[in-house]
ROKOLDO-601908 format. One record per residue (C-alpha): residue in one letter; x, y, z. Coordinates in steps of 0.5 Angstrom, whole numbers, plus 500, padded with zeros to 3 digits. Example, Ala and Ser with C-alpha at 12.3 -4.5 7.8 and 13.67 -1.06 7.14 Angstrom:
% ROKOLDO-601908
A525491516S527498514
***
This chain:
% ROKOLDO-601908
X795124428X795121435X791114432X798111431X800112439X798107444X793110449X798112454X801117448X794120447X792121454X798128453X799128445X792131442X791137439X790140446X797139448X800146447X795153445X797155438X796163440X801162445X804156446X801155453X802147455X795147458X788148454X786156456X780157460X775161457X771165462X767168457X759167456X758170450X763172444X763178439X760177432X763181426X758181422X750182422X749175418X755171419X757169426X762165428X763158430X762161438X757166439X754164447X757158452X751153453X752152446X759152445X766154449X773153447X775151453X769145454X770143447X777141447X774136453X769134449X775132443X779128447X774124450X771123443X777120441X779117447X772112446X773112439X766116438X765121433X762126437X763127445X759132450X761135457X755135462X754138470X754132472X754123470X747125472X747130467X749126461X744120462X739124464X740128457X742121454X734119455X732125453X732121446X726117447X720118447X713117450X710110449X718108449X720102453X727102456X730094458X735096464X741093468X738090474X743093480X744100477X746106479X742109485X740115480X740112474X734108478X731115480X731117474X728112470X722110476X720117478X722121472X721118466X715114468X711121468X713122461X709115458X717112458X717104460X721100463X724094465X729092469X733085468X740081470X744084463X747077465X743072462X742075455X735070455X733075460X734080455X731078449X724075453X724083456X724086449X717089447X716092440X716099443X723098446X728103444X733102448X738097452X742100457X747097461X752098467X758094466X761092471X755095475X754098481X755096486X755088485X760088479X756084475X759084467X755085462X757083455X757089451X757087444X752081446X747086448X748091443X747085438X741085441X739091440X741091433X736087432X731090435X732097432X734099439X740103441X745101447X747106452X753104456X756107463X763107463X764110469X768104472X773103466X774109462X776108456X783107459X780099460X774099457X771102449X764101448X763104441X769099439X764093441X758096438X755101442X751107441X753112447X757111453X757115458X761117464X761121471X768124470X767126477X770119478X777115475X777121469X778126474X780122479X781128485X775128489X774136486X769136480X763134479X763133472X759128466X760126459X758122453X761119446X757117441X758113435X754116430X753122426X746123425X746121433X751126434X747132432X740130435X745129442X748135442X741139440X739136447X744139450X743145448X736145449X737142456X743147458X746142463X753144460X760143464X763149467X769152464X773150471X771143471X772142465X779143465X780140472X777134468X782134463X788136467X786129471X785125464X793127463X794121469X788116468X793110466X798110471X792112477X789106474X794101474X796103481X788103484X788096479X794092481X792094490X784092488X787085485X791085492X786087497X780083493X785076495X786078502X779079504X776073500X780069505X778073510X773069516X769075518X768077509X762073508X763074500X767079495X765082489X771084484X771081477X780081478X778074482X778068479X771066482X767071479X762068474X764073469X772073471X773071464X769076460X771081463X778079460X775079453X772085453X775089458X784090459X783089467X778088473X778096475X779098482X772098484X770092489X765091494X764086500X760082505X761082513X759075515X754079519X751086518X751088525X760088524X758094520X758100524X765098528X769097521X768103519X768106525X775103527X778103519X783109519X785110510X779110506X775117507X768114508X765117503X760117497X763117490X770113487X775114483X779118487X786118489X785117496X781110498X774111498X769106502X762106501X755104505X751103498X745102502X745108506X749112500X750111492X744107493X739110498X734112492X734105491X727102495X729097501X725091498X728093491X735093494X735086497X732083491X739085487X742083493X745090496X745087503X745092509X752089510X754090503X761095503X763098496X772100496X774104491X781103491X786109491X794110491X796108497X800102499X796097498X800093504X798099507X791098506X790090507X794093514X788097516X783092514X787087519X786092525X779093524X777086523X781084529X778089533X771085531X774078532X776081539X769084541X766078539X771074543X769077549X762077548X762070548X766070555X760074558
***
């Protein structure tokens, strides 16, 4: 039904849009644990949660045919879902993996994954020679973060999944940044994307939420047989705050982008902004592949201060964004990815990706961007103001 409808229609119009028993417009939460069988030797489609509940399946339903997935899966947390996601290699496998990413994705894979005899090799997914020289014979799979955390790099999905193909190796994507809204992996030639729905999918800084879509059948049922061996579902309450957030992602997502792009200009003419990270400006060097790929640049964008000793006062005097981890919210979110998102990061490690001690993520909310470029003004001022009468003394 819902294919012939643009992706604003199927954000409300699934088979989720009213409960056929009552008619209720919301999906019904179903608290249940386990679920009565009729019969000794015939049981019904559900019979205990971990395995499969109502309300966390009609979840996972809409975000499969949101990324255009033939299967999708709800998880505790993003973390939960790419941990569970890597449970699909083996011992003496070996993982090719975006440079600057996720600070948890980093643990995982160097504190967790390395005890189980799986390799790895971090490489810049920008430059696609770097990919190919990084391939072993024992690799299994390519997993990317496009635009990546928190630099924004962009990684050329179908590209990569080519490669990886030609490897026999799979392709993971973490679509956290994008959502399906701006952004379909599957459609580029992906084999999983992955999201934390605690971020843009949810969008309200209250639920901590992860999910995955696969491509494939076969793929599909060894994925879901690994949820349910691990357990690491999603609870019937976030569930349903996730898909009531779901309902609103293209119209948070057009606003949070329109402001990022605004707010990305100002501060790039700023004097005291050393540099910023955001693919919506021209000078990006992966501004026009993001467009190929993506419909827009998103609504995350980090920033350098020409010095990192300027931090603690900008933050101390910026007033709007809630000073925070996570992103994706409805309310500004600035982060430190030092201290934060990338804590799990060793410093060495972070300096050589170029996350500096003066770095500063923003993930933009819906706020008035005039607003926002306003406060900015006003702590960065009152920087130029305390270095002006330093140099007085």
């Amino acid at each position: 039904m819902s294919h012939q409808y643009t992706f604003e229609t199927q954000l409300l119009h699934n088979k989720h849009k009213f409960d056929p028993a009552t008619g209720g417009v919301s999906v019904p939460i179903q608290h249940a644990s386990t679920f009565h069988q009729s019969t000794a030797d015939k049981f019904g489609k559900y019979d205990y949660s971990r395995s499969l509940n109502p309300t966390r399946e009609a979840l996972e339903e809409i975000i499969a045919e949101l990324e255009g997935g033939v299967r999708g899966f709800a998880f505790s947390s993003g973390m939960a879902a790419i941990s569970t996601a890597f449970l699909l290699l083996s011992q003496g496998d070996h993982v090719v993996v975006t440079v600057d990413v996720y600070g948890g994705t980093y643990r995982m894979v160097t504190q967790v994954l390395n005890r189980f005899g799986i390799e790895h090799t971090f490489v810049d997914m920008t430059d696609l020679d770097a990919v190919e020289q990084a391939i072993r014979p024992n690799t299994t799979l390519l997993y990317a973060e496009t635009p990546s955390n928190p630099l924004l790099k962009v990684t050329d999905i179908q590209a990569v999944s080519e490669i990886a193909k030609k490897h026999g190796a799979y392709t993971f994507v973490d679509n956290t940044f994008m959502t399906p809204y701006l952004q379909r992996p599957l459609e580029l030639g992906a084999d999983i994307v992955l999201h934390s729905a605690t971020k843009f999918l949810s969008g309200h800084s209250d639920t901590v939420a992860g999910l995955a879509v696969v491509k494939d059948e076969e793929l599909a049922k060894r994925l879901y047989s690994l949820q349910n061996s691990f357990g690491a579902v999603l609870g019937v309450q976030d569930a349903w705050l996730v898909m009531r957030g779901i309902k609103t992602l293209s119209v948070r997502m057009n606003q949070s982008q329109e402001s990022a792009v605004k707010i990305a200009g100002f501060l790039k003419e700023h004097p005291l902004i050393k540099k910023v990270y955001y693919p919506g400006l021209a000078g990006h060097p992966q501004s026009k592949l993001q467009l190929q790929q993506a419909y827009g640049p998103g609504a995350v964008l980090s920033f350098e201060l020409k010095n990192a000793e300027f931090l603690a006062r900008f933050i101390e005097k910026v007033r709007l964004p809630v000073f925070a981890v996570s992103l994706g919210a409805v309310e500004s979110i600035l982060s430190y990815p030092a201290k934060m998102s990338h804590a799990a990061m060793p410093q060495d490690e972070r300096k050589k990706r170029g996350i500096s001690d003066g770095l500063l993520r923003l993930s933009v909310g819906l706020e008035s961007a005039d607003d926002l470029i306003t406060d900015f003004e006003q702590a960065l001022d009152s920087i130029l103001t305390l270095e002006a009468q330093k140099e007085e003394v």
